[in-house]
C-alpha positions in Angstrom: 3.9 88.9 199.9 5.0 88.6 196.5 8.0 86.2 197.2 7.4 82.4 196.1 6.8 80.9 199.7 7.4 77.0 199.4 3.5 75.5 198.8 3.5 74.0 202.4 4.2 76.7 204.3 0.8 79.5 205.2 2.0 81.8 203.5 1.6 80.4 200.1 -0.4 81.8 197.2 -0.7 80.8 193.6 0.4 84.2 192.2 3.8 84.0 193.7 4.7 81.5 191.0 4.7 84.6 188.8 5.4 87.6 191.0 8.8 85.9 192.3 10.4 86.6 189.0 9.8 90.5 189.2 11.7 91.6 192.6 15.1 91.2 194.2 16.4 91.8 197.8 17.7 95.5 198.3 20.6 93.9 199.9 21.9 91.8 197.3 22.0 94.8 194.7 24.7 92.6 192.4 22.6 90.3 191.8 20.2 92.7 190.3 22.9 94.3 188.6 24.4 90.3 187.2 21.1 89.5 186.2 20.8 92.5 183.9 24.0 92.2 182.6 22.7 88.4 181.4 20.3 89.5 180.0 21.3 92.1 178.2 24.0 89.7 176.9 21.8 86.8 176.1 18.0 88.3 176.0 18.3 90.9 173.1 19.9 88.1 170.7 17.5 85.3 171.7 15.2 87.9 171.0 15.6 88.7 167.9 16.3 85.7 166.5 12.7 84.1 168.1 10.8 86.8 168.6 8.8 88.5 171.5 6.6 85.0 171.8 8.8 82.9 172.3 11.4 84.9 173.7 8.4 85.6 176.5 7.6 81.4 176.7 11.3 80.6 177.2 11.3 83.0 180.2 8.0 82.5 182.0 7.8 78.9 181.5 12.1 78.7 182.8 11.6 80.8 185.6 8.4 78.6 186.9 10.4 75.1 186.0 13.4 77.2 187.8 11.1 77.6 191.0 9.8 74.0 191.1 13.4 72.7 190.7 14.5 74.8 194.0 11.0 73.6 195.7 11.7 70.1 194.9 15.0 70.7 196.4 14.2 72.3 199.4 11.3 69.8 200.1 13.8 66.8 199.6 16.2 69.1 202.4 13.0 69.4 205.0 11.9 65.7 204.6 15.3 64.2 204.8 16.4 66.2 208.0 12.7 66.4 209.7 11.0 63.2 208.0 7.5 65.5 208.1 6.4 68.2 205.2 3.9 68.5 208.3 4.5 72.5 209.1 2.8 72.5 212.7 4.8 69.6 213.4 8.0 71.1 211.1 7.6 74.2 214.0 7.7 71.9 216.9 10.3 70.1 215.9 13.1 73.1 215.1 12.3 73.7 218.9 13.6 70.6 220.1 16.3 69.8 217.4 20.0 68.6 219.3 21.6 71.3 216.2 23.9 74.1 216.6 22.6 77.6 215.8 24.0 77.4 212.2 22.6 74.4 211.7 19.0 75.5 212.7 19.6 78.6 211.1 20.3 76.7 207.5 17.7 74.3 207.7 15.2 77.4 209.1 16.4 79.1 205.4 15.0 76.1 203.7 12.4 76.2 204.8 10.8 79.4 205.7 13.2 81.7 203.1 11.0 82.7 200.5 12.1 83.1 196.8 12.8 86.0 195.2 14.6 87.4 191.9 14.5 86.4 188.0 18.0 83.9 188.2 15.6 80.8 187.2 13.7 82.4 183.9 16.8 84.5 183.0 19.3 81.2 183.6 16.5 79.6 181.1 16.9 82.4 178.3 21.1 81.5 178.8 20.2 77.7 178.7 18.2 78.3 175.4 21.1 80.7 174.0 23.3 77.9 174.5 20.9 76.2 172.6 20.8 78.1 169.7 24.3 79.7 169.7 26.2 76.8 171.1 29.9 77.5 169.9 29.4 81.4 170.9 32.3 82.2 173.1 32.1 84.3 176.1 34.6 85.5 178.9 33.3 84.2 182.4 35.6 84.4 185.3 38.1 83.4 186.6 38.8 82.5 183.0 41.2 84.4 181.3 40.0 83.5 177.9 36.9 83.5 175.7 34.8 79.6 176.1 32.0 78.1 174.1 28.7 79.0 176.0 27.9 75.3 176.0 31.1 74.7 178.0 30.1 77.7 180.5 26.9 76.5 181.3 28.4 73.4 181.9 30.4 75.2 184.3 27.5 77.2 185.6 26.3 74.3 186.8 28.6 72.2 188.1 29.4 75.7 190.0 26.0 75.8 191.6 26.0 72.3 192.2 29.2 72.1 194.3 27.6 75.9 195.6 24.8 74.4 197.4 26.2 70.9 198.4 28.6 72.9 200.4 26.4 76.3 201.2 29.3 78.6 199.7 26.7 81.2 199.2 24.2 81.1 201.3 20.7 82.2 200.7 21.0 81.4 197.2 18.8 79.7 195.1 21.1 77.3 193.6 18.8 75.3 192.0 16.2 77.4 190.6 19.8 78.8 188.5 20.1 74.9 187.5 16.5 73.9 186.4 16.4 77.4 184.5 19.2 76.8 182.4 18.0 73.4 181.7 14.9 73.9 181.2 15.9 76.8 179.2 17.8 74.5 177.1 14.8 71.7 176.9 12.6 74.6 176.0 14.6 76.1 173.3 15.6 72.6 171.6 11.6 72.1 171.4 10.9 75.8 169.9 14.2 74.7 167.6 12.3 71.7 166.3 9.4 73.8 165.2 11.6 77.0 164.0 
């Protein structure tokens, strides 16, 4: 109900965009947990140094560029495979597919999976830390030493990237991670501008 359904499917409503952001899947309890932990690493400084506003823009406006990233995504996934965003004839057509169950059962996820979690407007207040604090050196794994943020993001991506070309964690949201941290970043060099 208050997952982001993609805007094709009949289960689709226009507050999603915004509720999304504001639960997580009781089975993926880490990713609660990571999410916080970003946040608490990144939030309280951008914070601070921007103020509630802003800090509140960054996120809302990331997280809903984060979601539109993953829906472009996962429309482009549905259209190449199916050539129809059609979803009576989407329905017929998973019936009569020549796929192997894993096969159905990915393509099924893009389509039907709703979105859920704050990843894409919490990736966006990382994007504009890396923004603002480029040089800032944190430990990210499986690095054994401290790099620049900019350089982990960079590595954040390219992660997610190579992540969903070859579904190494499945039922991810790869994308909305990369459009929030850019769109983070885009956001954040515009609010620097006028700062």
């Amino acid at each position: 109900m208050f997952s982001l359904y993609h805007p094709i499917d009949d289960r689709f409503e226009l507050y999603q965009i915004l509720t999304h952001m504001f639960i997580h899947s009781k089975s993926f309890f880490l990713h609660i947990i990571f999410n916080m932990l970003a946040l608490l690493m990144f939030g309280g400084q951008i914070e601070t140094l921007l103020g509630i506003k802003r800090f509140l823009i960054i996120y809302f406006l990331s997280g809903f560029f984060a979601a539109l990233f993953q829906i472009i995504f996962n429309t482009s996934i549905i259209y190449y495979y199916l050539q129809t965003l059609n979803f009576s004839e989407i329905r017929k057509t998973l019936d009569y597919l020549i796929m192997d169950e894993e096969q159905k059962m990915n393509l099924y996820n893009y389509i039907y999976s709703p979105m859920i979690g704050s990843s894409g407007a919490i990736s966006g207040i990382v994007g504009a830390f890396a923004k603002f604090f480029p040089e800032h050196r944190i430990f990210i794994l499986p690095f054994p030493f401290p790099i620049a943020v900019r350089k982990a993001i960079i590595i954040f991506i390219f992660g997610s990237l190579i992540s969903s070309i070859f579904d190494l964690a499945p039922g991810v949201a790869h994308f909305a991670h990369i459009g929030g941290i850019i769109s983070g970043y885009l956001i954040g060099s515009v609010i620097k501008k006028t700062f």
